[in-house]
N, C-alpha and C positions, 0 to 999 in steps of 0.2 A: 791888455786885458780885453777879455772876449765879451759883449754882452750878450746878454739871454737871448735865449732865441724866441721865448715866449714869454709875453706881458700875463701877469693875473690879477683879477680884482675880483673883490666880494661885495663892490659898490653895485647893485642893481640901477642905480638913475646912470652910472657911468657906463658901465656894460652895454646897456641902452645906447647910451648915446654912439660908442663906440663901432656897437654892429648896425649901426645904421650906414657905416662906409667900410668895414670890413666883419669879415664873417668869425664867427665863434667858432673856434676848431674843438671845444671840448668844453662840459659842465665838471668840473670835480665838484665828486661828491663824499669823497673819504670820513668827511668833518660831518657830522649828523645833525648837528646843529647849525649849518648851515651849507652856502656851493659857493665854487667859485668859477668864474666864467676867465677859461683862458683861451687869447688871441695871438697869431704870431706876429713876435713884434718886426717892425719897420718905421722906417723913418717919418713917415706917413701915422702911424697910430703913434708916435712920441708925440709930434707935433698936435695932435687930437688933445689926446692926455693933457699936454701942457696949456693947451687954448684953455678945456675945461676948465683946470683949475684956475687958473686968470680970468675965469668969466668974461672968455673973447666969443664966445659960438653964440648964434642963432641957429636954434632949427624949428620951425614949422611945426607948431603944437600939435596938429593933427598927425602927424609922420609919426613925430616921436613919440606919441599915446599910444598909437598902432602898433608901434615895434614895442613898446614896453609891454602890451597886450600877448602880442606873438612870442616874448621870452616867457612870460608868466606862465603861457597855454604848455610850452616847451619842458617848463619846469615840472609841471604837473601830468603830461605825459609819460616822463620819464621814473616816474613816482614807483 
């Protein structure tokens, strides 16, 4: 069995966190009512994924406010 070549979420605080160690290859925006932000997956963004959800990460309030800042700005440019 193959797995995806690409992770997607429509979590904004996860997306966040995500592209603060790997880049956002695309916003879908098909769904009107909302995006989703897909990343290619790797071993490296499982292993993200999985921390997140176990509340294993620390990351630096200041960083991650900034990056959730710079997706918002992103989203709204694309508008």
């Amino acid at each position: 069995m193959q797995k995806e070549k690409f992770y997607t979420t429509n979590d904004l605080s996860l997306a966040t966190l995500i592209s603060l160690y790997i880049p956002i290859e695309h916003i879908d925006r098909n769904d009107s009512s909302r995006v989703v932000f897909v990343f290619e997956r790797s071993k490296e963004l499982d292993r993200l994924v999985e921390a997140y959800f176990r509340k294993e990460l620390q990351v630096e309030p200041q960083t991650y406010f900034q990056q959730l800042r710079l997706i918002k700005s992103r989203l709204h440019q694309e508008d």
